[in-house]
C-alpha positions as CSV (number, residue, x, y, z in Angstrom):
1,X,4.1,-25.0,34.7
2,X,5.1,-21.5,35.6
3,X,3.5,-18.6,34.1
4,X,5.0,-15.8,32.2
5,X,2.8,-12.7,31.5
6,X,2.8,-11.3,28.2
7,X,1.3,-7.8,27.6
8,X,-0.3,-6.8,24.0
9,X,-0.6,-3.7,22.5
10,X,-3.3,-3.7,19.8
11,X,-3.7,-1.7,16.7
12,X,-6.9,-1.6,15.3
13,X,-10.0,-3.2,16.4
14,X,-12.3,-3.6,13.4
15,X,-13.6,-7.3,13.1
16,X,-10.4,-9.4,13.0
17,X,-9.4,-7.1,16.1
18,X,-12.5,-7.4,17.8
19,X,-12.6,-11.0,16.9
20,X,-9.2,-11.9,18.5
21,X,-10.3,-10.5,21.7
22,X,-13.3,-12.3,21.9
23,X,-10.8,-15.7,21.2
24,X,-8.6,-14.7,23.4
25,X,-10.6,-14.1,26.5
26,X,-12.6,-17.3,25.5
27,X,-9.2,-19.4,25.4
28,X,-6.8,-17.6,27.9
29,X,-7.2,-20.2,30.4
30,X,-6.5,-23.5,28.0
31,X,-3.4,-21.5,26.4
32,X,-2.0,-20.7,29.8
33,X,-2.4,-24.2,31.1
34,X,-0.9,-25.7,28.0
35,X,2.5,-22.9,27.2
36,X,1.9,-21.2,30.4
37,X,1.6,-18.0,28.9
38,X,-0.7,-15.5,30.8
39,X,-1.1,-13.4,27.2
40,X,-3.4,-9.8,28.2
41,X,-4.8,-7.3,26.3
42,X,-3.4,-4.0,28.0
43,X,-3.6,-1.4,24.9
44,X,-5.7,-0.5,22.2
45,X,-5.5,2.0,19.3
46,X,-8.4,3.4,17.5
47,X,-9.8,6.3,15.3
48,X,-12.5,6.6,17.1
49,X,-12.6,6.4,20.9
50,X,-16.9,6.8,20.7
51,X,-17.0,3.5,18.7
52,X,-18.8,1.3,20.7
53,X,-17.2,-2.1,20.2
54,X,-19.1,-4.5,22.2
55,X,-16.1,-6.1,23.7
56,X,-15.1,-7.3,27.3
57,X,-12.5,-4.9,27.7
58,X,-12.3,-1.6,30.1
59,X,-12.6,1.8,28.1
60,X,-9.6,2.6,30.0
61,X,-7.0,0.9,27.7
62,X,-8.7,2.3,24.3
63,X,-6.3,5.3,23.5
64,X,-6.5,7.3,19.8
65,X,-2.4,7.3,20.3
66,X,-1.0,4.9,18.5
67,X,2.7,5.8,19.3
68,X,1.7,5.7,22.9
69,X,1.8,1.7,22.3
70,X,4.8,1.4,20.0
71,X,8.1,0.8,21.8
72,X,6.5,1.2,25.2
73,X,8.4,-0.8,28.1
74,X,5.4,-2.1,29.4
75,X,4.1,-3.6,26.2
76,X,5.5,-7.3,25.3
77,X,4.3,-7.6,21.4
78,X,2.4,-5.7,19.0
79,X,-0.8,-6.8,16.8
80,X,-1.5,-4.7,13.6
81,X,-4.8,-5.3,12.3
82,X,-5.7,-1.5,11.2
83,X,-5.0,-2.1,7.6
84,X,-3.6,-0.3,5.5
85,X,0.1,0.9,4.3
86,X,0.2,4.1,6.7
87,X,0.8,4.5,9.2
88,X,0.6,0.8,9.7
89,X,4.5,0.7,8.2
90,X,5.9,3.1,10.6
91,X,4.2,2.0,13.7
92,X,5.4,-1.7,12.5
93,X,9.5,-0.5,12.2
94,X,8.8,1.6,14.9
95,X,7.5,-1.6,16.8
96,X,10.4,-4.0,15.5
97,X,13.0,-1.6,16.1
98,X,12.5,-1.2,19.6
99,X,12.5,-4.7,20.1
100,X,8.7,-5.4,20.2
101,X,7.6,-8.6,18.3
102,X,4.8,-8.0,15.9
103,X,2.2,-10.1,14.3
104,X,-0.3,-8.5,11.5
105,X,-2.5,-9.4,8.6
106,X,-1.7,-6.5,6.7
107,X,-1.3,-7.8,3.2
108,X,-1.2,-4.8,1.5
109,X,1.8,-4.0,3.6
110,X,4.1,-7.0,3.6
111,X,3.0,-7.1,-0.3
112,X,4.6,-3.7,-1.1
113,X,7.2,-3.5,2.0
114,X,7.7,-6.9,3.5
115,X,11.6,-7.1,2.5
116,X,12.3,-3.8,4.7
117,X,9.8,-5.3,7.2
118,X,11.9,-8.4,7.2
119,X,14.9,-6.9,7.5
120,X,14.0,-5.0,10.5
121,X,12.9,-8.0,12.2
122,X,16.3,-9.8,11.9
123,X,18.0,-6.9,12.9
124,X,16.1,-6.7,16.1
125,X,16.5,-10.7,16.4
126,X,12.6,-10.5,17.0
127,X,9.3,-12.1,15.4
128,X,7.4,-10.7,12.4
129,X,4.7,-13.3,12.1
130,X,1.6,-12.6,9.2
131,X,-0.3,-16.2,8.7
132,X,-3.5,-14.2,8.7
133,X,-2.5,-12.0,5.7
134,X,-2.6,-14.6,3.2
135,X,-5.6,-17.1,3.2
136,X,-7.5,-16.2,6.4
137,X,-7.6,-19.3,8.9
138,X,-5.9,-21.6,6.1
139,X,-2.0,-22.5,7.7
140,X,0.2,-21.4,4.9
141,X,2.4,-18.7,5.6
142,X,4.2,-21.3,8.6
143,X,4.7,-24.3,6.3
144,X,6.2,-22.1,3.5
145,X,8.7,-20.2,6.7
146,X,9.0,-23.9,8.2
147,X,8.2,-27.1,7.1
148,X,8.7,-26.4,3.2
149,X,11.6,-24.5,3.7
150,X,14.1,-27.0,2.5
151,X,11.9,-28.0,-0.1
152,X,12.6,-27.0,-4.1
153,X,8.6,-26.4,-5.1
154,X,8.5,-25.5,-8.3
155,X,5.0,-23.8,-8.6
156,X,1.9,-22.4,-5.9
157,X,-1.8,-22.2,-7.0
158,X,-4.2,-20.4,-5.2
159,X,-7.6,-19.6,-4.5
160,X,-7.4,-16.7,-2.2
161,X,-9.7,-14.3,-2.4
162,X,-13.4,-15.5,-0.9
163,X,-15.4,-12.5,-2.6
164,X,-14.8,-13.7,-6.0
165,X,-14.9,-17.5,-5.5
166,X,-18.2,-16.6,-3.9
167,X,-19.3,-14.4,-6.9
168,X,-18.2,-16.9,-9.4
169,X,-19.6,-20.0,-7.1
170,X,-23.0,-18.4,-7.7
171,X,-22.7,-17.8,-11.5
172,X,-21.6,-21.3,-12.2
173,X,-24.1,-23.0,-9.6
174,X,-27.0,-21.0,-10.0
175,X,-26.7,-19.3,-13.8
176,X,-26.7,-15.7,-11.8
177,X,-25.0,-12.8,-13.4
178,X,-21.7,-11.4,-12.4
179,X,-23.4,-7.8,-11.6
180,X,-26.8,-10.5,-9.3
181,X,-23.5,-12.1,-7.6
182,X,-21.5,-9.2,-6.5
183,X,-25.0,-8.0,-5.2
184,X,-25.5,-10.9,-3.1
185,X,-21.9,-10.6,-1.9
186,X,-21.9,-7.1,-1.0
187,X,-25.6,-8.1,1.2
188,X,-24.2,-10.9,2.8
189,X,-21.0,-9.1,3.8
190,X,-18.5,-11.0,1.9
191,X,-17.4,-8.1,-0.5
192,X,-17.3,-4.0,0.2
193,X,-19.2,-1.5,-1.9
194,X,-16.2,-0.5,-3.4
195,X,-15.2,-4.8,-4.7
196,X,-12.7,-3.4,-7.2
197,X,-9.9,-4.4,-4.8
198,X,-11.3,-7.9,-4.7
199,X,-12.5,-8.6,-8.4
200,X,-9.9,-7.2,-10.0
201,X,-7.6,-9.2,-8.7
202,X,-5.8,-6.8,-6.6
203,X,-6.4,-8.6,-3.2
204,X,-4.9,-12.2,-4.5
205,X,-1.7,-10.2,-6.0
206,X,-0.9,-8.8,-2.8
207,X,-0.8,-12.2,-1.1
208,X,0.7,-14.3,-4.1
209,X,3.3,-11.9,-3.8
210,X,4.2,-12.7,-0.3
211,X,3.5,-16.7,-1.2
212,X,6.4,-15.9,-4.0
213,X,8.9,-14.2,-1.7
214,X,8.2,-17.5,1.0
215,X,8.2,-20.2,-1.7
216,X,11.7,-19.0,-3.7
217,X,12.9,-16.5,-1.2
218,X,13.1,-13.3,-3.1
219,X,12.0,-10.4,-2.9
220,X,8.7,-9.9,-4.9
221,X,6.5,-7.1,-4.1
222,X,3.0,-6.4,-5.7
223,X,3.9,-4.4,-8.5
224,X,5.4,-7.5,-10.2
225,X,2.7,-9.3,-10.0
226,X,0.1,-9.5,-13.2
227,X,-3.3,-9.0,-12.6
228,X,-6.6,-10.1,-14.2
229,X,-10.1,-9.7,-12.5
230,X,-13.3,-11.4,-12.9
231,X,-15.7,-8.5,-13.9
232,X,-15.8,-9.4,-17.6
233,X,-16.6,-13.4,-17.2
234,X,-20.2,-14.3,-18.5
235,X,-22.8,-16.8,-17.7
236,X,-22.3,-18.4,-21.4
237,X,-18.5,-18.6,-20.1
238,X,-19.8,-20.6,-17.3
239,X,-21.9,-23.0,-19.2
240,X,-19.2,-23.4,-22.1
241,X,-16.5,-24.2,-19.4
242,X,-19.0,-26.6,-18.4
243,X,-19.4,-28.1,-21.2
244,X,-16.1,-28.7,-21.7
245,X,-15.4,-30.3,-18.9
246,X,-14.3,-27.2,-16.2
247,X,-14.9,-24.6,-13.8
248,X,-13.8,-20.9,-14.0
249,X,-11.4,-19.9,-10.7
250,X,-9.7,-17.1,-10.3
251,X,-6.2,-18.2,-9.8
252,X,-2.8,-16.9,-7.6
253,X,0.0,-18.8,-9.5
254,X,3.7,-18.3,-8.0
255,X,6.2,-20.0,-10.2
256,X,10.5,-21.2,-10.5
257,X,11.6,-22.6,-13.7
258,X,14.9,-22.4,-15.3
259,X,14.8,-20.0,-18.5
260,X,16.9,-20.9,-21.5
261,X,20.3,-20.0,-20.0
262,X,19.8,-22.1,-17.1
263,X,18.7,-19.1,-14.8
264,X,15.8,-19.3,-12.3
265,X,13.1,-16.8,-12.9
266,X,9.9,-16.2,-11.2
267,X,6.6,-15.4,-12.2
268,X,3.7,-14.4,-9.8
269,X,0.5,-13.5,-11.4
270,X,-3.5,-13.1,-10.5
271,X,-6.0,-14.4,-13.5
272,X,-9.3,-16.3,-14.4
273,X,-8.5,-19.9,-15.2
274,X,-10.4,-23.0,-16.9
275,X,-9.9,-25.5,-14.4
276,X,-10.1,-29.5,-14.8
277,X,-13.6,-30.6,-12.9
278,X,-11.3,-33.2,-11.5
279,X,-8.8,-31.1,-10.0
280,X,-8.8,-30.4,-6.0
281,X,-9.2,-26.4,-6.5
282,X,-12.6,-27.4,-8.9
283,X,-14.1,-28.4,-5.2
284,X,-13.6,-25.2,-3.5
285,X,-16.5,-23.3,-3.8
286,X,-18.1,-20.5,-1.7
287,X,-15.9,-18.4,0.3
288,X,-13.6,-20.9,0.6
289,X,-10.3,-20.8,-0.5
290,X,-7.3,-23.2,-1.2
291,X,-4.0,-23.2,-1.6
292,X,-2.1,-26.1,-3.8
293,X,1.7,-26.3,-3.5
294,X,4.1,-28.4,-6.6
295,X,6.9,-29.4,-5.1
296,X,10.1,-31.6,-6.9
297,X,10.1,-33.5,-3.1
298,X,7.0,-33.9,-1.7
299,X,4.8,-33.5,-4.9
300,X,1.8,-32.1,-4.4
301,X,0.2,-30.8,-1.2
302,X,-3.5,-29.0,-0.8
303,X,-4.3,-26.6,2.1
304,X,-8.2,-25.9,2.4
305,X,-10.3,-24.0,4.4
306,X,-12.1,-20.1,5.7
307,X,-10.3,-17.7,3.3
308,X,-11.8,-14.6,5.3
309,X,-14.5,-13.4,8.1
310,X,-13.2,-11.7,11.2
311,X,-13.8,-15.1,13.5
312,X,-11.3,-17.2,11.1
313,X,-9.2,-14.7,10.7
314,X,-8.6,-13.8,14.0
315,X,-7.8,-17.3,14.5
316,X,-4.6,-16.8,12.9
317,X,-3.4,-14.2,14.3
318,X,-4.1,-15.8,17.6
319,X,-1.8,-18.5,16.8
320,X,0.6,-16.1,16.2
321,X,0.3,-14.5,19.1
322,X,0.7,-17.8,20.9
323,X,3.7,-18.4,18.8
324,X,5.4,-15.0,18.7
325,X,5.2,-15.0,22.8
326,X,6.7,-18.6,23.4
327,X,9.5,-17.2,21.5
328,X,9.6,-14.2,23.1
329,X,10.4,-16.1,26.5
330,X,13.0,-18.0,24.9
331,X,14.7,-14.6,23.7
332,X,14.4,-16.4,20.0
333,X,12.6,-15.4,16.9
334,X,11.4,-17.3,13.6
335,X,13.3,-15.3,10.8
336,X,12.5,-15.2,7.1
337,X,16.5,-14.9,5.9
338,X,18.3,-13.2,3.3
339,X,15.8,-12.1,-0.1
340,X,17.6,-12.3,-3.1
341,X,16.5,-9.9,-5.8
342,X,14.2,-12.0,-8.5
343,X,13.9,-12.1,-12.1
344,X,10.9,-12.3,-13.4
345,X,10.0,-14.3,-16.1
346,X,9.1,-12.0,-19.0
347,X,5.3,-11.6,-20.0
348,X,5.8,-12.6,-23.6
349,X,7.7,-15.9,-22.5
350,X,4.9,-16.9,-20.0
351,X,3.0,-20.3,-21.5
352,X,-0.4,-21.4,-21.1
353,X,-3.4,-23.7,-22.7
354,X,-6.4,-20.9,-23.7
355,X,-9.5,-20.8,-24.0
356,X,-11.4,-18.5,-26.9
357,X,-14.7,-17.3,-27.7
358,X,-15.6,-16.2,-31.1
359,X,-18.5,-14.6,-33.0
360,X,-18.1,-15.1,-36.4
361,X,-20.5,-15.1,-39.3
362,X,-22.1,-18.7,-40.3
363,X,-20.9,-19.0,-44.0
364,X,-18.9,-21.9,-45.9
365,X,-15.4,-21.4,-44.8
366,X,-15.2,-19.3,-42.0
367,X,-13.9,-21.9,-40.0
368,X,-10.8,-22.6,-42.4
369,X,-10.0,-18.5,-42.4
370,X,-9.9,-18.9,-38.3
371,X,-7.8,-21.9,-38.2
372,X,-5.2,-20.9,-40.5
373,X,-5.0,-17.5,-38.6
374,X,-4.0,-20.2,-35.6
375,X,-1.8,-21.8,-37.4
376,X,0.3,-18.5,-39.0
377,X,1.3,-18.0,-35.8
378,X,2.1,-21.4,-34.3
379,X,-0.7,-22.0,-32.1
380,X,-1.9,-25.1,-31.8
381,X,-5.5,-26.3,-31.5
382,X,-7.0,-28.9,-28.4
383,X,-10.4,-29.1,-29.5
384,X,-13.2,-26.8,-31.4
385,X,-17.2,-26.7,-30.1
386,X,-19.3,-24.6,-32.3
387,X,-22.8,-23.4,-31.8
388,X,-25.3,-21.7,-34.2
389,X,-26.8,-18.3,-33.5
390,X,-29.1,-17.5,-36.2
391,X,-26.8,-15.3,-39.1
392,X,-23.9,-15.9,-36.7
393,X,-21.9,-18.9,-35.1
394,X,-19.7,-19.1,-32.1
395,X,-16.6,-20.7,-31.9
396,X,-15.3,-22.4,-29.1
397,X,-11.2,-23.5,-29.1
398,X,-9.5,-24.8,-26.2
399,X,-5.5,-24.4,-27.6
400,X,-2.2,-26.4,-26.4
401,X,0.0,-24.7,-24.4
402,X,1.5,-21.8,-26.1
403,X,3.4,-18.6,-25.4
404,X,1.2,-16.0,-24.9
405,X,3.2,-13.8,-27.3
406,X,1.7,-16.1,-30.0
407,X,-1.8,-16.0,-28.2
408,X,-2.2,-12.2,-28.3
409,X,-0.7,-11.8,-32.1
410,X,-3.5,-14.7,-32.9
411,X,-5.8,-12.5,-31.3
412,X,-5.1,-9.7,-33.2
413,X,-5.2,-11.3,-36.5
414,X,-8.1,-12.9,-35.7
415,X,-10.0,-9.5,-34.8
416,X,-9.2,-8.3,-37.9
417,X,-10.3,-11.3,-40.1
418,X,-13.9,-9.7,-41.7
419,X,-15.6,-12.8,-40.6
420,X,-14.7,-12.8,-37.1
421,X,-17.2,-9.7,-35.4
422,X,-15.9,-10.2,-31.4
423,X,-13.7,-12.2,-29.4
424,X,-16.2,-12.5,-26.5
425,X,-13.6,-14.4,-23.9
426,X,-10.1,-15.5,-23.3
427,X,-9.2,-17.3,-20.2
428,X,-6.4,-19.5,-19.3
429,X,-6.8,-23.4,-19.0
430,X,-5.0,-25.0,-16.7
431,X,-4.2,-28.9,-17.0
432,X,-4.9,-32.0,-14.2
């Protein structure tokens, strides 16, 4: 097979970067022998030239000039791995523009830009590939361009974030504390000093909200997506879930349904969940993550594996590499299409089982004020645990599916019944 050299300019080379030099040296010779693509390394961009980086590269071909890089003749395709939303965006349109092909991770990015991104791409008739800024090494982003593209899936769940499955892995496994978990995450490398990104759901939101533009192609960016984190869940939250038969996750759902007039809406949103023991996502644990695609065709699909870690993810982008530069030589490029403008399917409308934790004082009728409080507002109960505490009881209520309108106006009444002194928790349940 005859060889055809392709030339990369890097951008960044933190641990994914590093990472994918590392693979790509290891596995130049198998990829040439089986695509017959001589892929180099010729460029790389970094902040600080000093850095040593413990790579087997030449000094000569670091450079603190980006631009030098971008739309240069002698570079084939761009990789992005700086992070970021500047000047990552402009070096990326700069790239695409000029006829470069570009792979990245950046989720941030395609989360809040990917639609002018996109449309550069097509313009240019070259390749914008990003499996890597989803789910790590897990192979999403591709079946959702690809395989699933003719497919009418109706809903996404996700477990894509390792620093919090990790954190909340621990609590439910070993009774630790959220504060003793994010510790051991933050040791071990899993989660920065500064986790608000990660547990407050900010990281999943960016990449349900490119899962959402894949799965119903249109254009949803991060600031419609809903977020809830995991700093307020509890150990007794743990055990009580437990109890009742579930595990604690912290979601990415993406969904399509038809509102009353018959018009698709979308909703993409980032929250704690109750989740059957006997669902698939109850077995991801760790850093893991998953990703479990509802579809009216093919049903129901799960894609498990690495969520994160420089070695995994590097994986992915080295596949894009592989995948951007065999279209390259065939002067082709894998396209996302036209993004219709979504609507979103309004907050108050949204429907979900709930799960509710209530102090309330442990007199004769208490528990026939709360119901009825349920009831006034047409939200129906599943099942009731209750637990003494000395002058105080806790109430446990799993609900039906209800519109959360109705949840939070229960809520409110309930807070200001005189018997009820704190509504500790309220998570979602999901069903089988």
């Amino acid at each position: 097979m005859k060889s055809s050299s392709i030339r990369i300019g890097l951008l960044g080379c933190g641990n994914v970067g590093a990472a994918l030099v590392h693979l790509l040296a290891e596995q130049h010779d198998s990829v040439e022998r089986r695509t017959g693509l001589n892929l180099s390394i010729e460029a790389i961009a970094v902040k600080d030239l000093n850095k040593n980086r413990s790579i087997p590269l030449s000094d000569e071909i670091f450079t603190d000039d980006a631009s030098s890089i971008v739309g240069n003749p002698e570079i084939n395709l761009i990789v992005e791995v700086m992070g970021n939303i500047e000047p990552a965006r402009e070096l990326i349109l700069g790239a695409l523009n000029s006829g470069q092909p570009v792979v990245t991770a950046n989720k941030e990015l395609l989360a809040a830009h990917g639609a002018e991104l996109y449309a550069a791409a097509e313009n240019s008739g070259v390749d914008l590939l990003f499996e890597a800024a989803v789910a790590g090494a897990i192979p999403i982003v591709r079946p959702l361009r690809e395989s699933l593209s003719g497919e009418p899936i109706t809903r996404i769940r996700g477990i894509i974030n390792g620093t919090t499955n990790f954190i909340l892995t621990r609590m439910a496994q070993d009774g630790a504390s959220f504060d003793e978990a994010l510790k051991e995450a933050q040791e071990l490398g899993f989660a920065e000093l500064d986790s608000t990104y990660d547990v407050e759901g900010y990281d999943a939101g960016a990449k349900v909200a490119i899962i959402a533009t894949l799965a119903f192609g249109v254009e949803v960016t991060s600031e419609d997506v809903q977020h809830e984190g995991i700093s307020k869940i509890t150990v007794d939250d743990m055990k009580f879930a437990n109890q009742l038969g579930y595990c604690i996750k912290l979601l990415a759902v993406a969904e399509r349904k038809a509102n009353q007039e018959g018009r698709s809406e979308v909703g993409a949103r980032v929250y704690p969940a109750l989740i059957p023991l006997s669902h698939p996502l109850a077995a991801v644990n760790g850093s893991f993550n998953a990703v479990f695609v509802e579809g009216d065709a093919v049903g129901e699909l799960m894609f498990y594996g690495p969520g994160a870690g420089g070695r995994p993810t590097a994986s992915a982008v080295f596949g894009d590499v592989i995948d951007a530069s065999g279209n390259l030589q065939r002067s082709h490029g894998a396209l996302i299409g036209a993004l219709d403008k979504p609507h979103m399917i309004p907050s108050e409308n949204l429907e979900s089982a709930f799960y509710l934790n209530l102090k309330v004082e442990d007199q004769p009728g208490v528990l026939a004020q709360v119901t009825e409080v349920f009831g006034n507002h047409g939200v129906s109960i599943q099942s009731m645990e209750q637990e003494g505490m000395g002058s105080e009881a806790r109430l446990i209520f799993i609900t039906h599916s209800s519109r959360e309108k109705d949840l939070f106006s229960t809520l409110e009444s309930l807070r200001a019944l005189n018997v009820v002194s704190d509504v500790d928790s309220v998570l979602r349940v999901i069903g089988d």
